[in-house]
Backbone as numpy.savetxt, mean C-alpha at the origin, in Angstrom:
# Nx Ny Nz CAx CAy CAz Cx Cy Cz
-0.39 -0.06 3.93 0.51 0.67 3.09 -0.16 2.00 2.77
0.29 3.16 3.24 -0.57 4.14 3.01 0.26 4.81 2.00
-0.83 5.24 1.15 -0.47 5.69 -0.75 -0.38 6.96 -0.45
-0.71 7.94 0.15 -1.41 8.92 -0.18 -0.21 10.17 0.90
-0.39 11.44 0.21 0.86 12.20 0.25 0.63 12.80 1.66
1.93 12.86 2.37 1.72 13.82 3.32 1.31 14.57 4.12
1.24 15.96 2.79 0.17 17.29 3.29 -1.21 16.46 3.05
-1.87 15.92 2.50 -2.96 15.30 2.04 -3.22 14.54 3.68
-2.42 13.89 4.16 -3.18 13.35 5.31 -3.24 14.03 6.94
-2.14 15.28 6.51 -1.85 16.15 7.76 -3.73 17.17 7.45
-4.28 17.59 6.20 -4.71 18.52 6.28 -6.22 17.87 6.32
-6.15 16.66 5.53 -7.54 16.12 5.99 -7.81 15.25 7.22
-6.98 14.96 8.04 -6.64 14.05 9.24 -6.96 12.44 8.69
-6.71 11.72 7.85 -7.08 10.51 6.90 -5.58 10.70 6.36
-6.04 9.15 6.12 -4.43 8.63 5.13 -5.33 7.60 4.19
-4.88 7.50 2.75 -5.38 6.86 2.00 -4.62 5.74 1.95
-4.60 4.10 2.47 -3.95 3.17 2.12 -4.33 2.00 1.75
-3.65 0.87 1.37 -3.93 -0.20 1.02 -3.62 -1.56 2.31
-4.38 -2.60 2.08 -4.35 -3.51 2.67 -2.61 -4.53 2.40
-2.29 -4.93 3.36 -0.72 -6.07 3.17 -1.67 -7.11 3.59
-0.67 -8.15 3.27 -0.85 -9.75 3.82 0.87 -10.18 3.62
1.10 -11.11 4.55 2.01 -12.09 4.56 1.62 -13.25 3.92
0.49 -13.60 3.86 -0.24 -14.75 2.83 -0.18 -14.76 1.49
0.31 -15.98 1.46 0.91 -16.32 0.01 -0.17 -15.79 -0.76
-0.38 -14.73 -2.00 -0.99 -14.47 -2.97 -1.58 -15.14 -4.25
-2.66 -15.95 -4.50 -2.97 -16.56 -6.17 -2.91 -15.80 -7.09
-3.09 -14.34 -6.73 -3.21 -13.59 -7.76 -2.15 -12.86 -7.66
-2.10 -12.47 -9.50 -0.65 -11.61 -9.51 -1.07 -10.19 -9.76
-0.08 -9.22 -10.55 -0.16 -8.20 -10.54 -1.49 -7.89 -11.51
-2.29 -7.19 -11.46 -2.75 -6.13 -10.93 -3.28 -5.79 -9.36
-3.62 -7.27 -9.05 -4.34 -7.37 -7.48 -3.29 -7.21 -6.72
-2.06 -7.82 -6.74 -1.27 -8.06 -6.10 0.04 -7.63 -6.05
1.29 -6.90 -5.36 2.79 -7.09 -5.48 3.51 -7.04 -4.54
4.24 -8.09 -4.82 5.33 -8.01 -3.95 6.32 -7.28 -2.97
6.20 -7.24 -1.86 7.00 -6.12 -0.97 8.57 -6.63 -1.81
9.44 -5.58 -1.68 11.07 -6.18 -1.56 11.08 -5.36 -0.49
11.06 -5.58 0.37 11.41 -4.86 2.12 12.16 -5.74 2.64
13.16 -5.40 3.25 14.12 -6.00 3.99 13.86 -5.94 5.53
12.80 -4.79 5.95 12.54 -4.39 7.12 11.28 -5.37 7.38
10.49 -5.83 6.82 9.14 -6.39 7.19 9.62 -7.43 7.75
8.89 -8.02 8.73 9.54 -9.58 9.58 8.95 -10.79 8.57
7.98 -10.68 7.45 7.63 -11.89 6.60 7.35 -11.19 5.34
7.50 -12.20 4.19 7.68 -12.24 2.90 6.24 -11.29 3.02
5.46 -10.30 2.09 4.40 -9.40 2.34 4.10 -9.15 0.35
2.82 -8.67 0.12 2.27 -8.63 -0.58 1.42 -7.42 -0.48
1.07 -6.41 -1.13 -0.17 -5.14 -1.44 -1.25 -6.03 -1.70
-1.91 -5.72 -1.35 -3.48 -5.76 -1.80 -4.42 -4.69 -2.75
-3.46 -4.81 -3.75 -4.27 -3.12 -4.73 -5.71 -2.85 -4.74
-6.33 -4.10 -4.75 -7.74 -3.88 -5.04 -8.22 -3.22 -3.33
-7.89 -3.49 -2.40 -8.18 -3.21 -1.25 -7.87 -2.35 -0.58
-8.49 -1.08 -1.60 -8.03 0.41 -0.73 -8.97 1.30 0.23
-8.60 2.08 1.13 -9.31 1.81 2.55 -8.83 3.34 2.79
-9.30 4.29 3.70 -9.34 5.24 4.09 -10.05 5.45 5.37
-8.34 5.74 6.18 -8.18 5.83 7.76 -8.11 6.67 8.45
-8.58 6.94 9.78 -8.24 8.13 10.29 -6.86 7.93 10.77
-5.96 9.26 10.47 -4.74 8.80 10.85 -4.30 8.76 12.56
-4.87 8.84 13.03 -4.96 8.52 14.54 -4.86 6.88 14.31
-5.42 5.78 13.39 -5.40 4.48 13.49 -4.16 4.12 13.03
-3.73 4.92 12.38 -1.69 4.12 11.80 -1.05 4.30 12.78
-0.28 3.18 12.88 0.81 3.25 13.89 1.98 4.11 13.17
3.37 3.44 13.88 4.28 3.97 13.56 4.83 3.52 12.08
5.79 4.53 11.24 6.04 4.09 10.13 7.35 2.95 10.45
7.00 1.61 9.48 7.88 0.13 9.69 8.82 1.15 8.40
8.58 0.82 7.02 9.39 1.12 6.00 8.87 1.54 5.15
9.59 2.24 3.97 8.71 2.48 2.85 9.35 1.90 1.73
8.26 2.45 0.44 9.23 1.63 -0.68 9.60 2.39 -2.00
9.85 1.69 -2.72 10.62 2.64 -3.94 9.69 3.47 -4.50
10.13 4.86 -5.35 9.02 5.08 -6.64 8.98 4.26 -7.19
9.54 3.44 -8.07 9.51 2.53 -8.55 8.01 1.76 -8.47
8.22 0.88 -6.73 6.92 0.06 -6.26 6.21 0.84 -6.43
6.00 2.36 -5.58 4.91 2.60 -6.30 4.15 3.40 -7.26
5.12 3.50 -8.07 4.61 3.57 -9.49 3.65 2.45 -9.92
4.00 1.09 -9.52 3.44 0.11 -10.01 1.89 -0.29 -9.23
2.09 0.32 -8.09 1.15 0.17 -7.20 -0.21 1.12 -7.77
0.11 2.27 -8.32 -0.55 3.34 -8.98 -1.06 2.57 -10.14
0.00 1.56 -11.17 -0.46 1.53 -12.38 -1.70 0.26 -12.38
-1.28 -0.56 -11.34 -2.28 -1.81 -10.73 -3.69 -1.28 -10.54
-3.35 -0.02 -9.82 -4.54 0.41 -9.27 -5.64 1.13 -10.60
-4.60 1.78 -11.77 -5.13 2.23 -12.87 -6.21 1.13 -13.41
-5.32 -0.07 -13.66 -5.79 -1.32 -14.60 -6.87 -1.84 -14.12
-7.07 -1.62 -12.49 -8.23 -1.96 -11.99 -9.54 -1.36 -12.18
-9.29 -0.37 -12.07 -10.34 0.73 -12.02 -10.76 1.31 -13.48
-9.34 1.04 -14.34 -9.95 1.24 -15.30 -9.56 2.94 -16.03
């Protein structure tokens, strides 16, 4: 799930994103939330704590994206973590 804006990954050649799983999650939100994607082929989950920085040569093509909303929440997970 890559977080991170645009111009930000056109100008540094990197995309800032987070880890998915289709694996059922123990943990809830802050570590964790729920995709509502209709496009993903299995039920999917963020991995907030598990943020990662790629060269964007390694992302494939874009599947879907998601609301401000998600990620607003994805931002605020990531706040609560870090603190």
């Amino acid at each position: 799930m890559v977080i991170s804006h645009d111009v930000f990954n056109e100008r540094s050649g990197t995309v800032i994103a987070m880890a998915i799983t289709s694996q059922p999650q123990r943990a809830g939100f802050p570590l964790t939330l729920e995709l509502n994607s209709g496009r993903l082929p299995k039920r999917s989950w963020v991995k907030i704590s598990q943020v990662r920085t790629l060269s964007v040569e390694r992302v494939g093509k874009l599947i879907d994206t998601i609301s401000p909303e998600e990620m607003s929440k994805l931002i605020d997970g990531l706040n609560e973590i870090i603190g």
